[in-house]
N, C-alpha and C positions, 0 to 999 in steps of 0.2 A: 181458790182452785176452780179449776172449769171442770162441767161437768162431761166434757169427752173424755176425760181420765179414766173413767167409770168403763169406758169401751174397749181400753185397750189389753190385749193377749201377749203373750210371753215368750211368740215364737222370735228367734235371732233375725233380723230381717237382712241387718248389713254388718261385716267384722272386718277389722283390721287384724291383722297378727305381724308385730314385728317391724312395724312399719318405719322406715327411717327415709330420713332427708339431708343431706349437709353442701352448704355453700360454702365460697372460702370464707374459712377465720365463721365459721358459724355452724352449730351442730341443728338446726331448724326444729329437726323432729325427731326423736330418741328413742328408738325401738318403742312405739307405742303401740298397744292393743287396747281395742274397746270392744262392742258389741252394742248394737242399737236394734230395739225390738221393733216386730210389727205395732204399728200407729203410733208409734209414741214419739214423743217429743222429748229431745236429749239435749241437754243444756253444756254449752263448752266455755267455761270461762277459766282467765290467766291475766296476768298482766300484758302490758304491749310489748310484744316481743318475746311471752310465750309460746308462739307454735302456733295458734290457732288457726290464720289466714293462709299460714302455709300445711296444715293438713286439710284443710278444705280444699287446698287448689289440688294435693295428690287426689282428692276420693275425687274431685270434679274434673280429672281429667287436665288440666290447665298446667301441672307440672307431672313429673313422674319422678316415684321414689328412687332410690338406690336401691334400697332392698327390704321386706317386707311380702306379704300378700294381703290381700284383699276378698272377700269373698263379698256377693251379691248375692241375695235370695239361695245362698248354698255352692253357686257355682264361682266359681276362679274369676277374676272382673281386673281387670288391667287396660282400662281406657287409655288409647295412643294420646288421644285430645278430646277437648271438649268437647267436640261434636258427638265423637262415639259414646263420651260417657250419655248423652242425650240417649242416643238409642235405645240405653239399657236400662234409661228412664230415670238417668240422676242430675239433677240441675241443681246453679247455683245462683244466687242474688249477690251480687255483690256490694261492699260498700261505696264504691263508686257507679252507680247506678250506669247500668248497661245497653240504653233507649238511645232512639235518636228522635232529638226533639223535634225538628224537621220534616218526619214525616205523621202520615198518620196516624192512630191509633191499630188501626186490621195489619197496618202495615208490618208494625213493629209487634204484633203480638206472631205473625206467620213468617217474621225474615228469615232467611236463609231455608223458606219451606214451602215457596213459591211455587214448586215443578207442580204438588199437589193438585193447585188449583188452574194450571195450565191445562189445554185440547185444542189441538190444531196449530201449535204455536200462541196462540194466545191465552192471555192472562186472566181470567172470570172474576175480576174485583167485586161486582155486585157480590158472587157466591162466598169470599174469602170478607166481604163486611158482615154477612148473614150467619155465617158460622163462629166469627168474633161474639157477634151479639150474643148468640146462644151462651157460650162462654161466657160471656161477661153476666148475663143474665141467672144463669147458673150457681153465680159466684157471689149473685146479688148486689152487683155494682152497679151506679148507675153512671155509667161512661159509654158515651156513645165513640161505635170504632170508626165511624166516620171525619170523627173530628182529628182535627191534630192535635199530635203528645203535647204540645207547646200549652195547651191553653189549659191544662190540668196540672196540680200541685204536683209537689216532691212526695208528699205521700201518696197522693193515686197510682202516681207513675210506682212507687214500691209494689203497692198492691198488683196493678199492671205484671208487675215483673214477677210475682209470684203466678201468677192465673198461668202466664208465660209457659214458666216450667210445668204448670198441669197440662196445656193443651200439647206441649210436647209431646209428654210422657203419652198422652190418649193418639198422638197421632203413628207413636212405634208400637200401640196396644199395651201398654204399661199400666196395668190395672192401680198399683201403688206405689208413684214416684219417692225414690225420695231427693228432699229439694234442703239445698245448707242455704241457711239463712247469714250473712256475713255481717252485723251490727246495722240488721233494717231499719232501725230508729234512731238510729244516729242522725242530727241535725236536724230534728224535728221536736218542735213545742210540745208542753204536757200535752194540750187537747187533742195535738194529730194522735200523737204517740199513743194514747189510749187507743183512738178508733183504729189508728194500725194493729195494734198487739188483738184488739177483741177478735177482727177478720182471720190473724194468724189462728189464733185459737180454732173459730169455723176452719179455716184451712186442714190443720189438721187432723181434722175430722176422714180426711179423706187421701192422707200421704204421709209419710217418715218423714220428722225436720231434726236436723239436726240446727239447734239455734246460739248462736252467739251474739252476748250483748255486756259490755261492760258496766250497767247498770243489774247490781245483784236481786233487785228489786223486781225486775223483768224476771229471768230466771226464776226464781223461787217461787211466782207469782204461776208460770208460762211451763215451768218444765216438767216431767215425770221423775227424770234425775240429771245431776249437773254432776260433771266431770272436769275436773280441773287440771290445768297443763302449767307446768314451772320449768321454766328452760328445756325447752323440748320436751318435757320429761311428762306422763301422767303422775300426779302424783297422790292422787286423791278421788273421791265421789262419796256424794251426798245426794241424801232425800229430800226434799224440801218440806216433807212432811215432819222430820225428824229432826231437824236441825235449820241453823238462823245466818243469816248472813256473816257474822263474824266467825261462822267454821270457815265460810268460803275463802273470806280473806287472808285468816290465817294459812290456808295453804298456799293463797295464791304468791304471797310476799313474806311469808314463816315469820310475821310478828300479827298481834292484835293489832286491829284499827284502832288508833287514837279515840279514847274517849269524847274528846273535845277537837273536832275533826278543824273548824273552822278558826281555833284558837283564840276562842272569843275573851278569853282573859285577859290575852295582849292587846286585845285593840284598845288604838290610840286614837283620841279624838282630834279632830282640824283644831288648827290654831285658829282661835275667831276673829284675830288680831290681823292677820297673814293671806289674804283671799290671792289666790293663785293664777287663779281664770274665772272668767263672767262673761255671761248671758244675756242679753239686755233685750226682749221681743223678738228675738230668731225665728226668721218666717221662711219657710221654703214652701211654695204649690206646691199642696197634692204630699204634700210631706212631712212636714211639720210647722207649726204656725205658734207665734208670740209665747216664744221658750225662752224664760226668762230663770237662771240661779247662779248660784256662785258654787266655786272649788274653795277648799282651805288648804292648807302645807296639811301634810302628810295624811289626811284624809283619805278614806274610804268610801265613795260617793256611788252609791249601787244606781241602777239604772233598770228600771223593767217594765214590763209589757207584753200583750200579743202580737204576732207578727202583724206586720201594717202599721202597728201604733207609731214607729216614726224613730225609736230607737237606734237602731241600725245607719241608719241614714244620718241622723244627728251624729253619732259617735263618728261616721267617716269626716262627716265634716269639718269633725273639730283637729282633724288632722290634714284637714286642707282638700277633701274628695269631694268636689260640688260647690256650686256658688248658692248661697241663700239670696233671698230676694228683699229681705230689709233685716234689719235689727243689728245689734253692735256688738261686738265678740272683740274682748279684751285678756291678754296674757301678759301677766305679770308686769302689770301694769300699764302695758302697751297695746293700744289697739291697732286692731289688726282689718286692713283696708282690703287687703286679697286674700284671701288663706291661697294657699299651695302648701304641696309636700314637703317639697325641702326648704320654705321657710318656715313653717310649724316643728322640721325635724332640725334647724338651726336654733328655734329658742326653747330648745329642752324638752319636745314632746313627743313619745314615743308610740306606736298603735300595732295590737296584737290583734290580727282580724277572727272573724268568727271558723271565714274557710282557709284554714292556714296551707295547703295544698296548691290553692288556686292563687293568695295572695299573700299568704305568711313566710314561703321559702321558695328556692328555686330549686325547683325538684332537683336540674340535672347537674346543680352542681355540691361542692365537698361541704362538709360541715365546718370547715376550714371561712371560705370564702363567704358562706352567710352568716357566718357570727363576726366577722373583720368586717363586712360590705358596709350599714352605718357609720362604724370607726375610719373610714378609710380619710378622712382630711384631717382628724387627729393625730394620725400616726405617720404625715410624713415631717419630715427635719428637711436642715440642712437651708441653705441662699437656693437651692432649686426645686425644695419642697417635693425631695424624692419619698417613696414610702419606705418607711422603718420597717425592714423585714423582722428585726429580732423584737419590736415593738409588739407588732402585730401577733408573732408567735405566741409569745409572753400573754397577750391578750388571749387568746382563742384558748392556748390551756387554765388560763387562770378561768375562763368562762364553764370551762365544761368540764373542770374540777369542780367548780361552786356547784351548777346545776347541775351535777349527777347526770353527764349524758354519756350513755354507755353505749359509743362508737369510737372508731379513730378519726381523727381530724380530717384525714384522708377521705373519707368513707363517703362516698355522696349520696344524699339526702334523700332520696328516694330510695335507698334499702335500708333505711332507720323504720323501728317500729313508730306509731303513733304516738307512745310517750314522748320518747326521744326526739322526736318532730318538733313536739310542742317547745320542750326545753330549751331544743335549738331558736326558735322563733322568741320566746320569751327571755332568751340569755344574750341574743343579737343588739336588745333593746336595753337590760338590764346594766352591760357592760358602759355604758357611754353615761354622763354625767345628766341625767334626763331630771326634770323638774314635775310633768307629769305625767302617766303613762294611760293610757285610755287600753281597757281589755275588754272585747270581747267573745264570750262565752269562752273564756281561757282554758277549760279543761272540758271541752266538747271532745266527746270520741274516744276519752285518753281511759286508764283502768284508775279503780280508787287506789293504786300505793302510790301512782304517779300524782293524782290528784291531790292526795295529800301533799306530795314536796309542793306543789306548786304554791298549795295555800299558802305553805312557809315562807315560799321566796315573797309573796304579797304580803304579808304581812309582816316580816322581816326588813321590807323597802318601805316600806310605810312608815313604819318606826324610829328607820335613817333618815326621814325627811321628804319620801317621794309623797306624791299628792294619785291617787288613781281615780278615776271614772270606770267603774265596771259596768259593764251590759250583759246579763245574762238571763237566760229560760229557765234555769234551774233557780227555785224559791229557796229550798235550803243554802244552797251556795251563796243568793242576795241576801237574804235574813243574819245569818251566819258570817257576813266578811264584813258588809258594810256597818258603818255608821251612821249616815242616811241614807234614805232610797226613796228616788222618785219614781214615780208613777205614770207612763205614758198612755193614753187612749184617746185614738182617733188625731196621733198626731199633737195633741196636747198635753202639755202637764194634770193629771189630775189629782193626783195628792203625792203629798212630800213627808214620810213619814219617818221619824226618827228612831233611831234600830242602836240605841243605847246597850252594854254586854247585860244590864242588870233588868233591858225591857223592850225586848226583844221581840217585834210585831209577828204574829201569826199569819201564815198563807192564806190562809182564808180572808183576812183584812185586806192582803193584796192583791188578790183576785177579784175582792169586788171594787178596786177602786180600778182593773185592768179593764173589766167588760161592763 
């Protein structure tokens, strides 16, 4: 626990009363009431597709309820839009980070607040870099606002976004914003992830957060108390002082978390006999250099590392994204002279990326169409090789029957929660006769009940015979699924350690063989 806890008072700082949401064929938000104190930090967790993202967007102004009220520091608060909720000194961070890379840093901490720093018509950029600093310096960052957003991490630019909503809030005189945190550590390494979450702490030293993170370990760690949402609905709240992650989950999905999250009983080792894919001095500049190992049948082949280590970039590759500069990459028996995409996805290899958003789905179309799009030369017949509509149908609900995705076929992809995303993206790939499937970071973003199915589906396909290469930042999740795990730093292999159910390597062993 931090020790700003120690500061915080009892007065109601922001409430909901009543507060409801509903889209078609969707109830969002269900008459919710809460209440969050001065300073304090208030924890919101649920599964994907609990409510969360869409009550954040009513208090930030971004949507507006049906019906409900809202009170602010006591008075009546019904922001038209975001902007006005600004005034009233309420900001949001979103999961999709809200910057524009392109410009500068002063730029993107004052946009849309530029008249400020205008006289005479003109723009006083020196004055609007000098008042950044202050800021930034305040906040104890060392970012200079001069430079461009471009050349600073994902996590600065988080941090960045938080400072954001303070300088806002001090520019309408808002003595205590308060600022909704929307999963700010989503798609960040342990190491960011810590120095993010310790700043959030400082942060609240000085504004209301109300914080959402599908890692319970944040929460309990970060919050004063945590409120849980189950289909719209609040259904629960817990102390962190009082209680352990598995009250959380119980409400969040009304069963216990699996003892044995990872299913480490069922794993099945590689056939030693059976090598699937090989490696032979795989050199790419500046990227990976003389990566050499073998896949088995139905093998569980973890992959890990710090960002940079070269992980990411191998695993694209091996799905045909990038040309390596020497070394010999063999599938099933056949080696392979060009990778590309769709001849890595012609001889049975599947890849679930890490930003399933940007490269896993297509936002704007049905869940229909991205679970068939792989399948589609499977599914045509006939002397003119038309598509089998009843083929395909048949397909798409046998798909999202198995994976539990709780849409209609219809439904396009961008108003699925983040579980449902995943499922779609990892059921597109499961559906086709695949030999190996390359995953990275498979349950980034997603809540632990979804996490859980997922394990199932991996290790259920393993079982049947698929061979996988996992890549992920989460240690429990590599410890826990694979069977071996290698080790990348600086681009190279540095140890290859074997993650046997009965001898099971410690994080600690793989961190020091990471850095």
């Amino acid at each position: 626990m931090n020790d700003t806890k120690e500061k915080r008072t009892h007065d109601v700082y922001f409430e909901t009363i009543g507060i409801d949401k509903k889209y078609p064929g969707v109830h969002a938000v269900n008459d919710i009431s809460l209440k969050v104190k001065k300073n304090e930090v208030l924890g919101l967790a649920g599964e994907n597709g609990a409510g969360k993202s869409t009550l954040l967007k009513l208090i930030s102004g971004v949507e507006s309820s049906d019906s409900g009220t809202m009170l602010f520091r006591g008075r009546e608060y019904r922001p038209a839009n975001f902007r006005e909720a600004n005034i009233f000194g309420v900001s949001m961070v979103f999961q999709e980070q809200n910057l524009i890379p392109n410009l500068y840093v002063y730029e993107n901490i004052f946009l849309s607040h530029e008249d400020r720093f205008r006289r005479g018509g003109l723009l006083n950029r020196g004055r609007m870099i000098s008042e950044a600093r202050k800021y930034l310096e305040n906040f104890d960052l060392d970012i200079d606002p001069g430079k461009p957003l471009s050349t600073y991490s994902f996590r600065e630019c988080q941090m960045l976004e938080i400072v954001r909503a303070f300088v806002v809030a001090d520019m309408y005189e808002v003595e205590t914003p308060l600022i909704l945190l929307d999963e700010p550590t989503a798609g960040l390494p342990d190491e960011e992830r810590e120095i993010l979450l310790k700043k959030i702490r400082d942060f609240s030293a000085q504004g209301v957060l109300i914080f959402v993170s599908h890692r319970l370990s944040e929460l309990m760690d970060l919050c004063d108390r945590i409120v849980i949402l189950k289909d719209g609905k609040l259904v629960g709240e817990v102390l962190p002082s009082t209680s352990t992650e598995n009250d959380i989950h119980s409400l969040m999905v009304g069963r216990e978390l699996s003892v044995d999250l990872y299913r480490v009983k069922e794993q099945k080792e590689g056939e030693e006999d059976q090598v699937v894919l090989k490696l032979d001095g795989l050199t790419k500049k500046g990227e990976y250099e003389s990566v050499s190992f073998e896949l088995r049948k139905s093998e569980i082949l973890g992959i890990g590392g710090i960002r940079g280590s070269g992980k990411r970039e191998l695993g694209e590759f091996l799905f045909g994204i990038g040309k390596p500069d020497a070394g010999k990459y063999t599938v099933l028996g056949k080696t392979i002279g060009n990778a590309t995409i769709s001849k890595m996805a012609r001889l049975g290899i599947g890849y679930v990326p890490a930003e399933r958003k940007k490269y896993g789905i297509i936002n704007a179309l049905s869940v229909f169409w991205n679970i068939s799009m792989p399948s589609l030369n499977t599914l045509k017949s006939g002397v003119f090789h038309f598509l089998n509509r009843k083929k395909e149908n048949i397909l798409v609900d046998d798909a999202m029957q198995k994976f539990q995705v709780k849409a209609k076929k219809r439904d396009i992809c961008n108003s699925l929660s983040g579980g449902n995303q995943q499922k779609v993206v990892i059921a597109k790939w499961l559906v086709k006769n695949l030999s190996i499937l390359i995953l990275d970071n498979p349950t980034r973003g997603i809540d632990v009940g979804s996490k859980e199915e997922v394990y199932n589906f991996i290790r259920q396909t393993a079982k049947g015979g698929l061979s996988i290469i996992l890549i992920s930042d989460d240690l429990l999740e590599l410890i826990g699924l694979s069977s071996r795990i290698i080790i990348m730093k600086d681009g190279r292999i540095s140890k290859i350690v074997d993650a046997k159910p009965d001898n099971k390597p410690s994080e600690e062993e793989l961190v020091k063989a990471m850095v």
